[in-house]
C-alpha positions in Angstrom: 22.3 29.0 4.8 26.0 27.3 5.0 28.4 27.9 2.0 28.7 24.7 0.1 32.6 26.2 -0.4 33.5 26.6 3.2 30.7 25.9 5.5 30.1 29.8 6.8 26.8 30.0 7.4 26.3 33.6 6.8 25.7 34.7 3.1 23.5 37.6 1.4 21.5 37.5 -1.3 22.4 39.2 -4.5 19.1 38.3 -6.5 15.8 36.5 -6.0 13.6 35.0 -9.1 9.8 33.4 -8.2 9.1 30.7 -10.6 6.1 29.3 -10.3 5.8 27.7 -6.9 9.4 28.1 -6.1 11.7 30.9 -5.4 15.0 30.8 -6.7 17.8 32.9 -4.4 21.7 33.5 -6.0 23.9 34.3 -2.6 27.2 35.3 -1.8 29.2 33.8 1.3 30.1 36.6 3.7 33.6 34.8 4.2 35.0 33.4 1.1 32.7 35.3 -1.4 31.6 31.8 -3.3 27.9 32.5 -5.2 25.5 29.6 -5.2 22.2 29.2 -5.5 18.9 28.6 -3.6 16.1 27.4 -4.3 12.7 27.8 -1.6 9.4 25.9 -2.3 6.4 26.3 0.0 5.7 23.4 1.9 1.6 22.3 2.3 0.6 19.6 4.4 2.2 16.3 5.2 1.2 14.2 2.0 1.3 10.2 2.8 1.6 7.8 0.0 -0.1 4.2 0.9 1.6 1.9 -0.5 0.1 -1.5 -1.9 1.1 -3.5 1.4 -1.0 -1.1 3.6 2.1 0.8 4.6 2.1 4.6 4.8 5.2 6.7 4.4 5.9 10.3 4.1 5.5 11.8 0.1 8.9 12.7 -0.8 9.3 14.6 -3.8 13.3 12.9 -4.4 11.7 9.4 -4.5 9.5 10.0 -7.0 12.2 12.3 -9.2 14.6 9.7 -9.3 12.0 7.3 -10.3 11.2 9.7 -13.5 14.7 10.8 -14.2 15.7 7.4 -14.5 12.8 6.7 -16.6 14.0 9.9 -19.2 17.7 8.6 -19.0 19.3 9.5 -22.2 16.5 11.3 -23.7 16.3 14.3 -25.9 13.7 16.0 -23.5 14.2 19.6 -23.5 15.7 21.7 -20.4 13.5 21.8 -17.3 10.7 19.2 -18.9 11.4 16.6 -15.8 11.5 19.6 -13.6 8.1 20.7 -15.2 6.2 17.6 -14.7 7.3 16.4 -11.3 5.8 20.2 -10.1 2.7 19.8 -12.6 2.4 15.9 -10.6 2.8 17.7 -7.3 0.2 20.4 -8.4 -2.2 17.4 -9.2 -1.7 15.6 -6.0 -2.6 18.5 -4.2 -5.6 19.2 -5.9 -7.0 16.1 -4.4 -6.8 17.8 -1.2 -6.5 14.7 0.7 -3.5 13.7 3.2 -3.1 10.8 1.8 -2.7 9.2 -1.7 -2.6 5.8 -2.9 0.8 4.8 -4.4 -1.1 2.9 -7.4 -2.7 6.4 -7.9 0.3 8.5 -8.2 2.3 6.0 -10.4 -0.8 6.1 -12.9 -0.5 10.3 -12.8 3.3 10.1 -13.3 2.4 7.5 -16.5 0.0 9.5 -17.7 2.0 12.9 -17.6 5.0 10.9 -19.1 3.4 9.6 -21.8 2.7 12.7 -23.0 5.9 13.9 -22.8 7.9 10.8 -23.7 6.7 7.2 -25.4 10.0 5.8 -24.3 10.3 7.3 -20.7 6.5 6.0 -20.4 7.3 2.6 -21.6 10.4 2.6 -19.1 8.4 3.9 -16.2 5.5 1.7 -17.3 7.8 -1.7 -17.2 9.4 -1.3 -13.8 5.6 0.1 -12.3 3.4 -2.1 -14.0 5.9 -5.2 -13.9 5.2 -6.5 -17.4 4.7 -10.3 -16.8 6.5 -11.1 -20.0 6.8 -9.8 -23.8 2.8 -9.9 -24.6 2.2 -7.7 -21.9 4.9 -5.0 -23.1 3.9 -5.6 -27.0 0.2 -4.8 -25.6 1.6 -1.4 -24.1 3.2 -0.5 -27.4 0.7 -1.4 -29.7 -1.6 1.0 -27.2 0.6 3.9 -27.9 0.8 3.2 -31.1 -3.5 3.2 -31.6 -3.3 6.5 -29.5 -4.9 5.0 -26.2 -3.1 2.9 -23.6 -4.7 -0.4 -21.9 -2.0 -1.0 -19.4 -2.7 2.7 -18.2 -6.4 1.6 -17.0 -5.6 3.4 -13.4 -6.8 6.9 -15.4 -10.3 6.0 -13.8 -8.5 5.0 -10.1 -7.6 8.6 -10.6 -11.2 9.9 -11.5 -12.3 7.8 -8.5 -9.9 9.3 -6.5 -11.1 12.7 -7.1 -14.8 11.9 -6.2 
């Protein structure tokens, strides 16, 4: 592991935490004596995402954090919450067991996991995924939070399917 202070590449631990499915390590550089942290995450097989056009391309877990973070942008979400449901969205994924998921699958699991933890991330994720055709279409999103169920979020049973 290279210091991000001056690029040794030796460095000890000082203390290791496991936190669910990661493990998080604090170091100290060998040379300069800089701590940072480490984080290790057990990787399972190659996950694919197919993508509407037919493509397939590698799951990365970045592309679908920045996706969410931007979504949460400004929001009084409490410390680790993103963190917490990207894993939880992860953990889903791989129940399906499958090496491949479609992308119209895991955009409905990251709705439905954001609207429970945030109407307005959900409605932000919701307008750049489901690409509201104009102001009915978002009013019809609202109004199905509002009533407690969603129509736009109709992929819930793409996701049942997906599991049989």
């Amino acid at each position: 592991m290279k210091c991000p202070f001056c690029g040794t590449p030796e460095s000890r631990v000082v203390d290791s935490r496991g936190l669910e499915e990661e493990v998080r390590r604090r170091r100290a550089c060998s040379n300069c004596g800089g701590r940072f942290s480490t984080s290790e995450r057990v990787q399972n097989h190659v996950l694919f995402v197919v993508k509407k056009d037919g493509r397939r391309e590698p799951y990365e877990r970045q592309k679908l954090a920045t996706g969410i973070y931007k979504a949460c942008e400004k929001r009084p979400l409490p410390t680790g919450s993103v963190e917490k449901l990207i894993t939880g969205i992860e953990e889903q994924i791989h129940e399906l067991g499958r090496a491949e998921i479609l992308s119209t699958t895991l955009g409905d699991l990251v709705m439905r996991n954001l609207e429970s933890l945030d109407h307005i991330a959900y409605i932000r994720f919701a307008s750049v995924y489901r690409d509201f055709a104009d102001i009915g279409a978002l009013k019809e999103a609202l109004d199905g939070l509002s009533a407690g169920q969603n129509p736009q979020c109709s992929g819930s049973d793409r996701y049942k399917r997906a599991l049989n």
